[in-house]
N, C-alpha and C positions, 0 to 999 in steps of 0.2 A: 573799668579802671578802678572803682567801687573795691571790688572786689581784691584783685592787688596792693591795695593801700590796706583796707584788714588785714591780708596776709604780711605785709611788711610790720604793721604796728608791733606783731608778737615778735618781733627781733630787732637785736641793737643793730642802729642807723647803718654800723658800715656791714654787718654782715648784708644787709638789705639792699643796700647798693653796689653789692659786689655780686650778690646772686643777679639782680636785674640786671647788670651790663653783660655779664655772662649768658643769661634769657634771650639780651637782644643780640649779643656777638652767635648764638647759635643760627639766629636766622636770617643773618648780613651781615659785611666785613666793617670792619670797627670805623672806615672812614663817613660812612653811611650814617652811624649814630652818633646822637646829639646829646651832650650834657645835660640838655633841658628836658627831652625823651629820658634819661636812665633816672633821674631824678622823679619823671612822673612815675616812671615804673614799679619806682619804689616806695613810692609814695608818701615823699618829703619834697620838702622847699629847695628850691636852687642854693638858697643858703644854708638851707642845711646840706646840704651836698658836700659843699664848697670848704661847712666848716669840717669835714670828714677828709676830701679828697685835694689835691689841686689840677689834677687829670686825669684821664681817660687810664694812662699807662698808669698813674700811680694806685685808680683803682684793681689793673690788671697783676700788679706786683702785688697788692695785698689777695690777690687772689690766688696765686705763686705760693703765699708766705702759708695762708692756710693749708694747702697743700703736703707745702713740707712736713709741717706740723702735722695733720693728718698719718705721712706716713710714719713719720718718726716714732709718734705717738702709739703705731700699729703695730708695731716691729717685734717678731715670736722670739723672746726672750730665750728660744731653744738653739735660736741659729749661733748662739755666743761663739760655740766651738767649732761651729763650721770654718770651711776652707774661705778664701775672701770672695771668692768668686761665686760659691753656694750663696753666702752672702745679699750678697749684690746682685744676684740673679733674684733671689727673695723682695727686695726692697726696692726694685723698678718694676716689676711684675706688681706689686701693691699701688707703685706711683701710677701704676696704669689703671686701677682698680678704682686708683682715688677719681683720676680723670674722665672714666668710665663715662660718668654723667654728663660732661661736657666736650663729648666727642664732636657732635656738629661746630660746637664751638673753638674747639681747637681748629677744626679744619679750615675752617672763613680764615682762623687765625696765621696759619700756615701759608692758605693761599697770597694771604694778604703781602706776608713778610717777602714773600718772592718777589714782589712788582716794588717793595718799601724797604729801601738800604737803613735809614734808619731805625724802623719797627725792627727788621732784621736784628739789626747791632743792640737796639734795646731791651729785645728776648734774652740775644745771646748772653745780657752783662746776670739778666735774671734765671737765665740757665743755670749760669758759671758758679754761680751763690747757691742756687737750691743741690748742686751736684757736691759742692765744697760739704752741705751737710749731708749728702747720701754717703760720700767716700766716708767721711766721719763715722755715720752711722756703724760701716762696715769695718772699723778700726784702721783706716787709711791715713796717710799723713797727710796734712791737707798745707800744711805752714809752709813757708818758702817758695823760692820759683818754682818746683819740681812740684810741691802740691797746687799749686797753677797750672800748671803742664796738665796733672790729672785728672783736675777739673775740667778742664777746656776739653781735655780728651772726651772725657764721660759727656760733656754737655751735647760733644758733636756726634757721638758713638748713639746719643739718647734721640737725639734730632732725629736721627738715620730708623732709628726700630719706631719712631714714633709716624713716621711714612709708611712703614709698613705696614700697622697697628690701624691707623688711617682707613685703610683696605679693608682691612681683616673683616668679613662679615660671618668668619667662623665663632661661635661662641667660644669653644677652647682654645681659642687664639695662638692654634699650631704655627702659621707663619709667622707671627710674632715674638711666639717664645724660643724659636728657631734663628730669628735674625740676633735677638737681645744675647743668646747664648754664642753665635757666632761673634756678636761684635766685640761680649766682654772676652773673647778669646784674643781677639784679637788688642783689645786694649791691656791684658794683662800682660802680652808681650813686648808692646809700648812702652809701658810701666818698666820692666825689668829691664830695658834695653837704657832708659829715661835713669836707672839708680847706676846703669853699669858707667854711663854719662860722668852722673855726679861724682861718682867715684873716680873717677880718672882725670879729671879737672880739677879735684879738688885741691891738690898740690900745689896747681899755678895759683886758682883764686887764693890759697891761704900764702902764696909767696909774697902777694900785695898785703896783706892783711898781719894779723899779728904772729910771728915768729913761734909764739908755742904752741898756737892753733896746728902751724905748721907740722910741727915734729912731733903731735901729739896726732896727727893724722897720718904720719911714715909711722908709727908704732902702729896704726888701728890696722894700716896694707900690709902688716909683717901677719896680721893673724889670717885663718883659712877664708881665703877670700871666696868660697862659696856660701857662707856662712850670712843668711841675711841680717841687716839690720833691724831691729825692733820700730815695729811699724811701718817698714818700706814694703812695697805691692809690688811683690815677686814668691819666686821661690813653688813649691810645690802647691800654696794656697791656693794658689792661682791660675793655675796650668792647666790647659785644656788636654787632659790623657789623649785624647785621637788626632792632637798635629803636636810635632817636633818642634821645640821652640828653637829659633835663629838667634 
């Protein structure tokens, strides 16, 4: 234990307590470990913990949060002019790179949320937030219901390759980058189907709403309505060339 408190002292308190929950979530499901356990691990005082964290999950979000940062931070400045979906195949393929090391640890993690409705629901909320900044990353709209929609989408499209991922004891991670391709195909026509939505709603929602929203929206349906919006996730970005979009 000696030894883990020298290793902790070279790092600030919460990176220290975020690797050690992570240490122990790899080799037992989080209901197993103790506040008082991640804190020796790290080798600081219950109060120091305490004055870092106020639980378990909250240390698990700040785990999330570097994460994202991580990828973001990673992101080949070549991809700018790619299509959205090169994109985004780029920037989950790295989220996976990030998580690499905490593979045993995700899994307890997964197992866990299946038997735990609320662990479930409290991933999902921290899913929703780290996907709101990959679509971002990828030049996605993320604002409004419909960047809700996308998120939620990508969070559950990520859940689904992260099972498969799970498995994968292939080093080139063939089935994975197989499922992650088939899935963003599939959510890019969710997406387009989600703008063709907005757009044809949009009329009623602006008839409650302000009048020249209204009629400044019957001007925007008179232009070529294949013609995407700026920022919306459709269009050829995004199309899987080997299936027909519906």
């Amino acid at each position: 234990m000696a030894k883990a408190s020298k290793s902790a002292s070279s790092q600030p308190p919460r990176d220290a307590i975020v690797e050690a929950y992570m240490g122990l979530l790899a080799d037992k499901p989080p209901r197993e470990i103790g506040l008082a356990e991640i804190a020796e691990k790290a080798g600081l005082s219950l109060a120091a913990l305490r004055g870092e964290f106020g639980s378990k999950f909250d240390i698990l979000a700040a785990f999330v949060k570097s994460v994202d940062t991580a990828v973001l931070e990673g992101i080949d400045a070549d991809l700018a002019d790619q299509p959205t979906k090169e994109k985004l195949f780029d920037i989950l393929m790295r989220r996976l790179d990030v998580l690499g090391p905490h593979k045993a640890a995700i899994g307890n993690l997964a197992r866990a949320a299946r038997r735990d409705a609320a662990l479930a629901m409290g991933l999902n909320r921290l899913a929703l937030r780290s996907h709101q900044w990959m679509l971002a990353a990828a030049g996605v709209e993320t604002s409004g219901r419909g960047g809700a929609l996308r998120a939620q989408g990508m969070a559950v499209m990520f859940a689904r390759v992260l099972g498969v991922w799970l498995d994968d004891d292939d080093p080139a991670l063939a089935k994975t980058m197989k499922a992650l391709d088939e899935g963003l195909a599939r959510a890019g026509r969710a997406a387009r189907a989600l703008h063709d939505v907005e757009r044809l709603t949009a009329p009623f929602r602006s008839l409650f709403g302000a009048p020249k929203a209204f009629c400044s929206r019957r001007r925007s349906n008179d232009r070529d309505r294949s013609e995407p919006r700026p920022g919306s996730w459709r269009g050829d970005d995004f199309r899987d060339p080997n299936v027909t979009p519906v």
